[in-house]
N, C-alpha and C positions, 0 to 999 in steps of 0.2 A: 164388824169388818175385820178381817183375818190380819194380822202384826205379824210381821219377821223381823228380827234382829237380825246387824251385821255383826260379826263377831273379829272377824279381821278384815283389813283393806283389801279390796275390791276393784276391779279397774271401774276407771267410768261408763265404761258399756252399757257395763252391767247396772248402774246405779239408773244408767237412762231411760232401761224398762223398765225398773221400778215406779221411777218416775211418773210413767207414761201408764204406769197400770191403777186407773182408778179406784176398782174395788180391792186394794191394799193400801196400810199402812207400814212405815218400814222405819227404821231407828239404826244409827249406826252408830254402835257402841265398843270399840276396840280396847283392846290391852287389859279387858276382866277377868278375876281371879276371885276365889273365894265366895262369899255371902255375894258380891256386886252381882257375879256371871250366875248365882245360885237366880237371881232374884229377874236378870235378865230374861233368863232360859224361862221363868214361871210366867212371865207378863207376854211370852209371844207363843205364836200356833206356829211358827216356824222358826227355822233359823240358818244362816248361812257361814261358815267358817272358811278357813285357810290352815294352814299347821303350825299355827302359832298360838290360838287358844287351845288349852287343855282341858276336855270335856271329860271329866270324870264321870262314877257313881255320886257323890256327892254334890256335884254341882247342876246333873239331872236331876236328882230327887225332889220333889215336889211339883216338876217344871207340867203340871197337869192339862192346861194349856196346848201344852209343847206336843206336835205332832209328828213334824222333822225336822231332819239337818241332813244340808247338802255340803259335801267337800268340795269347794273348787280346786280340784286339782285329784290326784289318786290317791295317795296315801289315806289310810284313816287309823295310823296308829294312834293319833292325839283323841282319839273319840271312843270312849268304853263304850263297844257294840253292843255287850250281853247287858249291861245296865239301860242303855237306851232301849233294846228288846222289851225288857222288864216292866221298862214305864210305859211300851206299847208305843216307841217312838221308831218311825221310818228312817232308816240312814242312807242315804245315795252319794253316789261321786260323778265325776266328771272323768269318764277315766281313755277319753281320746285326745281331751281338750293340750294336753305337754309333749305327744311323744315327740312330736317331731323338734320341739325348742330340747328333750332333755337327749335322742339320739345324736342332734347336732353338737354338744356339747361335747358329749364324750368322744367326740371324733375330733373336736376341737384340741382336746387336752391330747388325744394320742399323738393329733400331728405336732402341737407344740412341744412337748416332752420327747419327739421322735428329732425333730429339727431344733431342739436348743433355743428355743425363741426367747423364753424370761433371760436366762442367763446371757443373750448375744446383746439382748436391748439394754439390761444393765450395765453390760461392761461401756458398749458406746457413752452411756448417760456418765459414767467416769471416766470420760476422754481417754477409752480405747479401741484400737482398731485392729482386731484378735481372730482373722480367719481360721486361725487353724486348730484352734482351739474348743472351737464351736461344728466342728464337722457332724454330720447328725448320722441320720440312717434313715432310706427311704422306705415306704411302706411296700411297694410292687413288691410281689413274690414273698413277700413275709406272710406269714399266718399266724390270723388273730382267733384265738379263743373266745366264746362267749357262752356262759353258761348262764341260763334264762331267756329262752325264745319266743317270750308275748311280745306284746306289740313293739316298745324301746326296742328288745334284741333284734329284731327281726328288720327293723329301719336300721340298727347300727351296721347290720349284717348287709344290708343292699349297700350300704355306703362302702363299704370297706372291697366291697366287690365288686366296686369304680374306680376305686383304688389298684385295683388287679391283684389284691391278698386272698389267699387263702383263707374262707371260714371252716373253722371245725367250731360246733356246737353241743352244746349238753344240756338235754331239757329231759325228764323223765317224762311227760307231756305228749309230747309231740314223737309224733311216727314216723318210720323212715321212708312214707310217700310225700308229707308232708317236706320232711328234710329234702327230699330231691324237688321238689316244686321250690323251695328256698335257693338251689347252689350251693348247699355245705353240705359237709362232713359230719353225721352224727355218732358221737360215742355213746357206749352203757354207761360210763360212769367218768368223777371226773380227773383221776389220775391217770387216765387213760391218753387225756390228752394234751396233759404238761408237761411230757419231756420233747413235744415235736412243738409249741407255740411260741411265737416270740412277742404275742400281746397278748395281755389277758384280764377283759373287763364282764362285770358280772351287772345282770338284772333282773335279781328276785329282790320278795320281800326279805325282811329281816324275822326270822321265826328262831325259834331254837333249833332249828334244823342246821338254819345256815349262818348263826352265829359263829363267826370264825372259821369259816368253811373255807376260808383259805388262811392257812397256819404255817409255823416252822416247818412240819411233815412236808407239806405241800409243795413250801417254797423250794424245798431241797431236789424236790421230781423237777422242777423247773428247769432248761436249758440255762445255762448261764448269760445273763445279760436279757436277760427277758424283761420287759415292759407291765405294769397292773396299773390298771385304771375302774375307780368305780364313782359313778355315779346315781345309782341306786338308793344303799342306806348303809351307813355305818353301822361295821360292827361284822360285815359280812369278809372284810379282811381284819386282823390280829394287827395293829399297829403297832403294836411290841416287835412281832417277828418280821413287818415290816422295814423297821429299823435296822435290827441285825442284820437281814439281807441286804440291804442298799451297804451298809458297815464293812461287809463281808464281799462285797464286789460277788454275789450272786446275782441283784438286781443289780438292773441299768437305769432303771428309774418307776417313780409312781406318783400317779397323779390323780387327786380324791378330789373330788365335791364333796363330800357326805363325812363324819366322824361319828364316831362311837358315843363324845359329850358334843352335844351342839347348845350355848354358841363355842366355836372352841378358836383361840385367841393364839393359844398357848401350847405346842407339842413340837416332842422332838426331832419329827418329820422334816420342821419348818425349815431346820437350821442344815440340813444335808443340802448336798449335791444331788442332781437327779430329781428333783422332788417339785412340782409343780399342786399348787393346791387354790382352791377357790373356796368361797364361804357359802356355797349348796345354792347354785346360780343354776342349775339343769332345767329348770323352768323358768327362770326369769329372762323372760323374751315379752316385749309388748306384745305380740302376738299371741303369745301362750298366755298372758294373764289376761287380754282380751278374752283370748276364747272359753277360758273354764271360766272365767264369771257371768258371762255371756248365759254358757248352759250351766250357771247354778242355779243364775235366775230364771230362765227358763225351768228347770225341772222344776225349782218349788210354785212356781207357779200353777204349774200343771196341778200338779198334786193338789193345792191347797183349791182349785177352780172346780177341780173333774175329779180328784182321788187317785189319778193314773199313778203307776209308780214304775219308773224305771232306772237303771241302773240303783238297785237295792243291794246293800252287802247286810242286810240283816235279817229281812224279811221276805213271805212269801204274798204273792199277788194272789191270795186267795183269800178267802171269807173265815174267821174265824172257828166258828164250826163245823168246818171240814176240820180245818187245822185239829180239834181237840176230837172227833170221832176218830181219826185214821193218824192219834197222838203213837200208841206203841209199835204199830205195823210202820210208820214212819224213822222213829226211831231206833228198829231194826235195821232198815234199809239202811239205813247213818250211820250203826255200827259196824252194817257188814261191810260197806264202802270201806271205812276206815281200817278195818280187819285186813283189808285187802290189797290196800296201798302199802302194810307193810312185810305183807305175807310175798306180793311181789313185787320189790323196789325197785325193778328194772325201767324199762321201756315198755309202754302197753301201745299194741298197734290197732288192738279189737277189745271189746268187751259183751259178752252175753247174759244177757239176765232172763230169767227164767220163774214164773210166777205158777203156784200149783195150786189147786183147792180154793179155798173158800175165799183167800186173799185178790181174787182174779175178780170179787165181784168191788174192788174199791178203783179208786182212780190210779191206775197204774203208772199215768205219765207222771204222777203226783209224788209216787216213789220209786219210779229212775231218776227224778232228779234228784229224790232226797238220798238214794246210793250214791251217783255221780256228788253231790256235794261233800258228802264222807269220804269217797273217792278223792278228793281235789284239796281235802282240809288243812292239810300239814302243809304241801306246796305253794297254796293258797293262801296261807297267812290268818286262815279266817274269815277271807272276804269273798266268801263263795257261800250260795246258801241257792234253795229249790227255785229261785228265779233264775238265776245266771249260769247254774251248775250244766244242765246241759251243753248249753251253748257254747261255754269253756271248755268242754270236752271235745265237741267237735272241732274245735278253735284247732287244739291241738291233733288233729289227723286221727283221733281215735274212733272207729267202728263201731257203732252201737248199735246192738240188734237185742229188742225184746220181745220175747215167747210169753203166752198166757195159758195153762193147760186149769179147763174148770175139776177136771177127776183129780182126785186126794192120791198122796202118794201115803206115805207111811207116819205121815201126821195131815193134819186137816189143812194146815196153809205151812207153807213156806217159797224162801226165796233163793234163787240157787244164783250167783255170778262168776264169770268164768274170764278172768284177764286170760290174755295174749298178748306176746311179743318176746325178740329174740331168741324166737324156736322154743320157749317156754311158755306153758299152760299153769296155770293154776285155778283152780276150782274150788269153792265155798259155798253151801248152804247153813239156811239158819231160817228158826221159827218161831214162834211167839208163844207162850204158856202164859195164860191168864190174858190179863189185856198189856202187861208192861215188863214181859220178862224175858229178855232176850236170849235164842238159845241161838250155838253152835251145834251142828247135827253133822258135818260130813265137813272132809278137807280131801281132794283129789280122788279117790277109791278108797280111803279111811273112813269108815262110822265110827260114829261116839256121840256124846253130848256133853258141853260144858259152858259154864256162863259166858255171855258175850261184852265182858266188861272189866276194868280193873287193868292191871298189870298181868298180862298170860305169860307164858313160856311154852314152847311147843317144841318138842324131838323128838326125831323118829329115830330109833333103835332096831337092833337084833332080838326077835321077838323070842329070848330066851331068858329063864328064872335069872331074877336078883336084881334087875335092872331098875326099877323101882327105889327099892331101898337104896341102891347108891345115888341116886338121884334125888331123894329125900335127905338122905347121910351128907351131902355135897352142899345143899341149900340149908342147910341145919347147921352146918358149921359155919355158916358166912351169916348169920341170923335173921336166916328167909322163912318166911311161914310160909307155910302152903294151907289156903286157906279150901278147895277142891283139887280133885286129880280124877282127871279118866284117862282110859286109855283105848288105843282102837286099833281096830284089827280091817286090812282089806276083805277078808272075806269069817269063814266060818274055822277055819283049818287055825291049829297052831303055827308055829314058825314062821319063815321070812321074816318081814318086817311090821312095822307096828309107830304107830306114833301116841305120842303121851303130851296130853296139855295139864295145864296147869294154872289154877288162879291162885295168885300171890297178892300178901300181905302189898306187899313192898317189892321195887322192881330188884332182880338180881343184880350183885356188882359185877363186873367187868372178870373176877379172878373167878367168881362161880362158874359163870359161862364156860371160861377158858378152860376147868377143871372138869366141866363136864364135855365139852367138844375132846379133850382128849383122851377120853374113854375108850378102849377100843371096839365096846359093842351101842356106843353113842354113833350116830352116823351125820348129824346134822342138828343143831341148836337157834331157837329164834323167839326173841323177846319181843313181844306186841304190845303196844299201851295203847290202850281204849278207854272213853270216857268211865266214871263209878258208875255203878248202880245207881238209877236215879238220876243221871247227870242227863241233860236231855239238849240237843242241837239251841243252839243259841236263838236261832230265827224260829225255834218250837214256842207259842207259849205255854207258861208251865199252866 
């Protein structure tokens, strides 16, 4: 008989259909670490958590047993994906069961931090009676920022727009059909739209992207007296530069669920004016803990009864051997997504993918997901893989249209994808040599060939003598290796222009770039990072 562990608390809902479910057994075992949670995770075929155990590599390994684990709730930073991958474990979440307990929240704190509520109920609680003191500012006709428009953004953004505020939004994601079916204002990027907002709350993951994605720089494009609220995840606002701004009467105030240290007791934030904070309550609603335990137990039930697998952030719903026949044509598709999300980091409205040759006779929906997942990976956090990757594309108003031509073009198989949006095109092909070796073959009207992997650079130049060497000479001083170099020509003719990639040791620093953007026969400079060689999609197995 199948066992699941509870790994953290649980509403009773959820414990009821347990209960109620004879052919399981179930254990609730909270607050494990170390060897205990090692030994837990080995004695069950499933397991159910919250974000307060931390599911490491070590504490999966051996768990042989262990088939999955469900997040009640969205996040699953507390859960090593690619370790659970490894062990050949299923990871799912619950990822509808909070928005609406964690969009209320953040609407909570705006209006409280907008109307003075802590500090008006305080002063009363010290027998005082201080109208004027407490004067707030109403929300009508203000405009709120949100950059992150999944599902939270998209509920804060209805609310605020009962409010009678202006939405402007920033989602690289999401199209500007999708933006006008919403009611807001979409930008290309996000300093674009800090000097016209007077609230500004965010709802992505936490990635290295958007570590600090709002900073001193930031805070200073801000209108003076502007409002930040996040309830997402620490670390996505600089609480240092926080500080100084509220200090510096830039801000007018900020109000956090989320910190950079959780649990956190103790920051300087606390002690300001302006400053409204909770201890990461944006899900804790009876309702919302109902409901993700509800469907946690529900999915692992499924899964452990029938195999079904849905809402997966690690794996795909297909049979193993497919997965390892169509392993390198896959992992092409993976890097050429990912190639692409940084070659165009704007807004995509469409996307085309284009299949030639030999590759047209594999399962092609198999690898538009596996581009779309490469495509989604950075903004995604990781939690995007060939199950969900479509779907999340379309989520966001993006166009996808796929072509299969069976006749060869100038190699036996390749893939060609072609973003759009804001009057910008960019175009990619790429093909496979042997069974695992990813090439780049073409960039917009550019041929060439170079590996599809590592740390790249790519600039395009004035297609005359020397340009090479200084760009060699440039990354030579700053102790960059250039481990290949091609370069590519639009057509057959000398001159115009010409672009030159680059696979590098190590990624260039910040002064290299600078030194070669100001070149006068450099025209343009861009650093891509792509998985190693060998590194292969997480939800791949090896």
């Amino acid at each position: 008989m199948p066992r699941i562990v509870i790994l953290d608390p649980i509403a009773p809902a959820g414990l009821q259909l347990l209960d109620a479910a004879e052919d399981i057994q179930y254990d609730v075992q909270t607050g494990l670490t170390g060897p205990a949670l090692q030994q837990a995770l080995a004695n069950a075929d499933g397991a159910i958590c919250r974000s307060g155990v931390k599911l490491d590599a070590d504490s999966l390994q051996g768990g042989r047993l262990l088939k999955a684990i469900v997040r009640a709730g969205v996040g699953t930073d507390n859960i090593d994906k690619q370790a659970a991958t490894r062990q050949g474990v299923v990871v799912m979440n619950t990822p509808t069961g909070n928005t609406y307990s964690t969009a209320e929240h953040t609407f909570a704190l705006i209006l409280a931090l907008s109307r003075n509520v802590v500090p008006a109920y305080q002063s009363l609680c010290d027998g005082r009676w201080d109208r004027k003191e407490y004067i707030g500012t109403q929300l009508a006709d203000k405009t709120l920022g949100i950059i992150g428009l999944g599902k939270v953004g998209q509920e804060v953004a209805k609310r605020a727009q009962a409010f009678q505020m202006r939405v402007v939004g920033y989602d690289p994601f999401l199209s500007s059909e999708q933006a006008t079916r919403l009611g807001l204002d979409l930008v290309t990027n996000i300093n674009e739209m800090l000097p016209e907002i007077d609230y500004l709350t965010v709802h992505t993951p936490l990635t290295p992207e958007t570590r600090y994605l709002i900073g001193a720089e930031e805070i200073e494009l801000l209108k003076p007296g502007a409002r930040l609220i996040n309830c997402a995840r620490g670390g996505i606002y600089d609480e240092a530069a926080l500080v100084t701004g509220l200090q510096s009467g830039k801000l007018a105030g900020v109000a956090l669920d989320v910190y950079e240290q959780e649990p956190c007791t103790d920051s300087p934030l606390f002690n300001l004016p302006g400053v409204l904070c909770t201890p990461h309550l944006g899900a804790s609603t009876d309702e919302a803990q109902t409901q993700v335990s509800i469907e946690a137990v529900q999915l692992l039930l499924a899964f452990l009864r029938t195999g079904e697998i849905r809402h997966a952030v690690n794996v795909a719903s297909v049979d193993p051997a497919t997965l390892a026949a169509m392993g390198g044509y896959l992992d092409l598709a993976f890097r050429l997504g990912i190639f692409l999300s940084q070659w165009h980091p704007g807004r995509a409205d469409a996307c085309r993918l284009e299949y030639r040759g030999e590759v047209t006779q594999e399962d092609l929906h198999l690898l538009t997901a596996s581009f779309c997942s490469g495509l989604l990976e950075q903004a995604m956090s990781g939690d995007v893989n060939i199950v969900n990757a479509e779907v999340l594309i379309r989520e966001r108003g993006i166009q996808l249209v796929e072509e299969a031509h069976s006749e060869m073009g100038a190699f036996s198989s390749s893939i060609t994808a072609e973003l759009t949006g804001d009057g910008e095109s960019h175009l990619a092909s790429a093909t496979l040599f042997g069974n695992n070796m990813s090439r780049l073959i073409r960039l917009g009207s550019y041929r060439l060939e170079t590996y599809l992997d590592g740390n790249m650079l790519l600039f395009t130049h004035d297609d005359v003598p020397g340009i090479i060497g200084i760009v060699g000479s440039i990354l030579g001083d700053h102790q960059v290796n250039i481990a290949q170099m091609t370069v590519g020509r639009p057509g057959e003719q000398p001159g115009g222009t010409a672009i030159g990639a680059l696979n590098l040791d190590t990624a260039p620093p910040a002064a290299a770039i600078s030194q070669l953007s100001e070149h006068p026969s450099i025209r343009s400079v861009q650093v891509i990072q792509l998985p190693l060689a060998g590194q292969t999609p997480p939800w791949l197995p090896q």
